[in-house]
N, C-alpha and C positions, 0 to 999 in steps of 0.2 A: 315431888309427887306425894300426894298424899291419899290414903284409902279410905274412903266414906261410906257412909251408910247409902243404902240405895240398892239401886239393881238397874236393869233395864231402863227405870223411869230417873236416872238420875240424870242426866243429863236436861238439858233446858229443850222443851216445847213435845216431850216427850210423853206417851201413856201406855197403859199397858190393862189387860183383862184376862182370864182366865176360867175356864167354867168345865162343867160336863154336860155335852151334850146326848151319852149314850151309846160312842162307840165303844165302850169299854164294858166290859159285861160286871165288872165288880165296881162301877158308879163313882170311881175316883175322876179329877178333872182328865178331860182330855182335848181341848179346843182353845189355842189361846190368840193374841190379836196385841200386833205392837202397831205401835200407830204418830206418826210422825206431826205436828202442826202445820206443816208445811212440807211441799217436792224437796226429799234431801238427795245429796249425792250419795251413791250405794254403788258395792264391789264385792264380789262374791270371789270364797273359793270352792269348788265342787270336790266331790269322790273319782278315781280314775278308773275306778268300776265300768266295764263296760254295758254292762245293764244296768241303765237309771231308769232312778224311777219318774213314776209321771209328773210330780211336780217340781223334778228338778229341770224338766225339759221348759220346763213351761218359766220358771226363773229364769233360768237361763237366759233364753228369748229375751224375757223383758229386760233383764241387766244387761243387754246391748245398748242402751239410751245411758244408761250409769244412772239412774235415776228411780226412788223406790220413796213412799209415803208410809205404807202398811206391809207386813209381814204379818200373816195369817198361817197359824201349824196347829194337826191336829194328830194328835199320837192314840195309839191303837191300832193302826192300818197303814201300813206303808202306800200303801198304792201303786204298786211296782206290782208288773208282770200284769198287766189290770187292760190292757189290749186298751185300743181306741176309746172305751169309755173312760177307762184310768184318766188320758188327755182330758176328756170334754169334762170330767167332773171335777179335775182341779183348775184347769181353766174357768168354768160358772162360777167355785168357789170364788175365785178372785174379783167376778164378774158383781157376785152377791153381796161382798164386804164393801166394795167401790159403790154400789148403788148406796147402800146404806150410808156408808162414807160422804158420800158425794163426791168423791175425786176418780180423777183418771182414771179406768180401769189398769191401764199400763202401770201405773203404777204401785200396784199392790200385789205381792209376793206372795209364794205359796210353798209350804213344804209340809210333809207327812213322816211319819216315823210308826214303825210296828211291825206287823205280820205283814210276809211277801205273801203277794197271791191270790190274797181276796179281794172283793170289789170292793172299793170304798162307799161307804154308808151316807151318799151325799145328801139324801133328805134330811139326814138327821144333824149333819152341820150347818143346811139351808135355814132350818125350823130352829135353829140354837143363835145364828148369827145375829140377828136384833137384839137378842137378851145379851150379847157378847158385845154388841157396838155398845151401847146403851149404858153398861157397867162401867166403860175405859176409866179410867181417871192413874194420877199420879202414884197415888197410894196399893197399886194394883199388881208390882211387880211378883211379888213372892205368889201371887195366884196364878198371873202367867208363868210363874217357872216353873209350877205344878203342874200344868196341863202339856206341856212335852213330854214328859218322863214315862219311860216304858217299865223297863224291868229295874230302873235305879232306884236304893234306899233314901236317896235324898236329893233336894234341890242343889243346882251349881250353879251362884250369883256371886259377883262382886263389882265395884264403882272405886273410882278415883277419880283425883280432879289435879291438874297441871295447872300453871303461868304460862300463857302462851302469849307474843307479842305484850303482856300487860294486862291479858284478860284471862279470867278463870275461865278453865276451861273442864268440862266432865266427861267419863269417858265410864258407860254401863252396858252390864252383860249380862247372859244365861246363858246358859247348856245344859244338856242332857246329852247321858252316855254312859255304859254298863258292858256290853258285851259288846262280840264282834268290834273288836276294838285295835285296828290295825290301821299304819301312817297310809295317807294317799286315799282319804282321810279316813279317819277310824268311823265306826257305826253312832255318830255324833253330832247333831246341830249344836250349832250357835249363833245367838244372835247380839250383836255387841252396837251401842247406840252411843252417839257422840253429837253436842254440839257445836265443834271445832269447824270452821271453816278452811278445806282444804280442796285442792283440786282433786280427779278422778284418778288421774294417773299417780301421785304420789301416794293416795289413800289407796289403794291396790298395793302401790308398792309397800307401804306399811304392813299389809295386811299379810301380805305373803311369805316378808320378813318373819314377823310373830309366827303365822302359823308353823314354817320350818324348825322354829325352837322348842316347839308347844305342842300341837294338835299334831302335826307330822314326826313329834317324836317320843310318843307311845305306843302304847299295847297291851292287849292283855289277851288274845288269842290269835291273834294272827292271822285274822278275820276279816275280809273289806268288804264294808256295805256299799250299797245300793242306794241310798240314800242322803249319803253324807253332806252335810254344807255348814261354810261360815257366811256369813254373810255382817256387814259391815255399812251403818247406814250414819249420816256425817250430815245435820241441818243447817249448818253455819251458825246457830241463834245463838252464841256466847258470842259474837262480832268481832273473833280477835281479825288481824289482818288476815286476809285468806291467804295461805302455806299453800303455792304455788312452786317454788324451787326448796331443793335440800339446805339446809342449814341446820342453826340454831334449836328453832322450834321445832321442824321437821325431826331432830331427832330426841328433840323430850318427848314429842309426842310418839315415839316408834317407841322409846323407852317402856313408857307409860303402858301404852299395846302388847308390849310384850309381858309382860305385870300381868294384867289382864289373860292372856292366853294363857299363859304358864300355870296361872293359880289354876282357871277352868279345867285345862289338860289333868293336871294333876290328882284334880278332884273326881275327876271321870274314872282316873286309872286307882284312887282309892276307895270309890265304889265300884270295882269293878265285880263282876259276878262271883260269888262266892269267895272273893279275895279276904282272907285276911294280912298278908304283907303287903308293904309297898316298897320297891324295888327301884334301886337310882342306879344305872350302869354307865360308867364312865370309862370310855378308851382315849388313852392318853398315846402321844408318841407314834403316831399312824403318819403314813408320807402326805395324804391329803384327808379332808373334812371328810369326801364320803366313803375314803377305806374306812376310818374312824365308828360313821354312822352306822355302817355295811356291819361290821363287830360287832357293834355296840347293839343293834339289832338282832344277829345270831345269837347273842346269850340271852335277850330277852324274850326272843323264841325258845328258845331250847325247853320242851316239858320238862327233861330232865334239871336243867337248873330253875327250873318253876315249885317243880314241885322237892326238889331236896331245899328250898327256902319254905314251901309249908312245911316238912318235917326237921325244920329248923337244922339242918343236916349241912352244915358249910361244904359241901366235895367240891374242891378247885377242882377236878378230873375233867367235873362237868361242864365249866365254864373252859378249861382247854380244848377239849373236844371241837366243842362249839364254834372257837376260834378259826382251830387248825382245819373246819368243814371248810372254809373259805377258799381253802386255796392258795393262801400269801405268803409271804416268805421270810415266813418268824419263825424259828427254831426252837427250839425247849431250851436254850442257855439266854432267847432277847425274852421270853416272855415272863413277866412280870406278874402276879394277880395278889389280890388284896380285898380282905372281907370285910364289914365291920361284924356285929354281931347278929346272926340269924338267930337266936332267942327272941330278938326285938321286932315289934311292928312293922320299923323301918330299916330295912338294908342297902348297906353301898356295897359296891362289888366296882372295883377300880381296877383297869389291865392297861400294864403299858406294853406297848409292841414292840417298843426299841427301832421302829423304823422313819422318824422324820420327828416334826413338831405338833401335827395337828390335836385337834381335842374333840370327841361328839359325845353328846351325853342324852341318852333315854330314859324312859318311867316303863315301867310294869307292874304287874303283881303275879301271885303266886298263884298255881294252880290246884284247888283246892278238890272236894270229895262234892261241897256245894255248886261248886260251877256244873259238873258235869248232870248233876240235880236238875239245878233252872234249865239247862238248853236241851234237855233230855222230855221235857213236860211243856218246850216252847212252842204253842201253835195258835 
């Protein structure tokens, strides 16, 4: 595996655009358009929020066929809690980029990220969408990864390219994500583009794989949106043999995807809102993976161990505490904890529990003075 330049448009038959249409009152991008050469296969994972928003219903729906050409997202506006017109405006949206497209309306995807609550501004993606088709090209990713981003400092891209059966194969992403940033899924799109041929079901299963190591295993408030999606779109156009059963390829390519997810996860959780640390929590020695992850989440909740890694303050106390909330049945002579240094940007905090073999490891960051800033002034 090797990591490349690119983004989104790296893979083969791929494009990407990005622009402002105007829902943003401070005129930074907010409307962007990935766009496939052809019907690829497509697998999503959703948020387990029980209030979705309107165009996660509306993906949803359509990734019943497993089949998507265009993803169409436009940040400033969630479109959540948005009643019956919420549906019909992200529903047209998809309706509007397919005309222009010319393809399937089914096959063009929709998502939104921003403020819950208000109505979505559809004139104003209607009236942007031509100037938004019309721009696409290869060279376009970094302006699509700018038009998702809400409250985050910076773009989250990255591209690799594998050997699969004999043929190169690419495999490109984006994200956006800042706050409200908790597993199942955090306040996070992604959209990751491949021209591997593989079937529906094992590209799912890849997909779920990664997100478990990656997307579902951060945080940085403890926070579950309303919005959340990965979504996962696969054209076949590198020709290699279509990865239809596990093997060989099936798992460079899982390898590869999880590369891919891990960096994005990560980068989400070091921009996270007013973070300045970033936080690797490691439970060692748990009887199974999710007492392990169950831990290893309790201290990456814990304000208290949030915020004694901003004042660079090592207290094991609080990473005990934390533990022993649980419930389980580790004693103060099995439990183990281990710091690297909180002076530094980047902290480990490693605990073994002396109860079995397993391992889970999570990302956070600190709870700072500026977080509670932004989400205090977010509307």
């Amino acid at each position: 595996m090797k990591i490349i330049k690119g983004a989104i448009t790296a893979a083969k038959g791929f494009k990407a655009n990005g622009l402002c249409c105007g829902i943003k009152r401070s005129g930074k991008p907010d409307l962007s358009l990935i766009v496939s050469d052809i019907p690829a296969t497509a697998v999503g994972v959703f948020t387990k929020n029980s209030i979705i928003a309107a165009p996660l219903v509306v993906t949803k729906k359509k990734l019943r066929n497993q089949k998507a050409q265009a993803i169409v997202v436009n940040s400033g506006n969630a479109n959540c809690f948005t009643g019956k017109f919420g549906l019909i405006y992200a529903q047209k949206t998809t309706e509007v980029i397919a005309g222009l497209l010319k393809i399937a309306k089914e096959n063009v995807l929709v998502s939104s990220t921003g403020i819950i609550g208000k109505p979505l501004p559809f004139q104003k993606i209607k009236k942007a969408s031509a100037a938004l088709v019309k721009g696409l090209g290869k060279t376009k990713s970094h302006l699509a990864a700018k038009g998702i981003l809400t409250t985050d400092l910076s773009t989250k891209e990255i591209a690799v390219q594998v050997r699969l059966g004999g043929k190169t194969v690419k495999i490109g992403a984006m994200a956006k994500g800042s706050g409200m940033i908790a597993p199942n899924m955090a306040t996070m799109l992604a959209f990751i583009t491949t021209d591997t041929k593989m079937s529906a079901p094992l590209l799912k299963a890849a997909l779920k794989q990664a997100c478990e190591l990656s997307f579902n295993s951060i945080t940085v408030d403890n926070c579950m949106s309303t919005n959340d999606m990965v979504v996962l779109m696969a054209n076949g156009l590198a020709q290699n043999k279509s990865i239809s059963t596990k093997g060989k390829d099936f798992d460079t390519f899982c390898a590869a995807l999880k590369v891919i997810c891990l960096d994005l996860a990560k980068k989400i959780v070091k921009d996270g809102e007013g973070a300045t640390k970033f936080i690797t929590v490691t439970v060692n020695n748990a009887k199974t993976y999710a007492q392990a992850k169950k831990a290893a989440f309790a201290i990456a909740n814990s304000n208290l161990v949030k915020t004694a890694a901003y004042g660079s303050n090592p207290n094991w106390g609080r990473v005990a505490a934390a533990v022993g909330s649980l419930g389980i049945s580790v004693t103060e002579n099995m439990l183990k904890i281990k710091f690297s240094s909180f002076a530094k940007k980047e902290i480990g905090i490693a605990v073994d529990l002396s109860l079995g073999s397993k391992t889970a490891t999570v990302y956070t960051s600190d709870l700072s003075l500026d977080y509670v800033k932004i989400n205090g002034r977010y509307n």
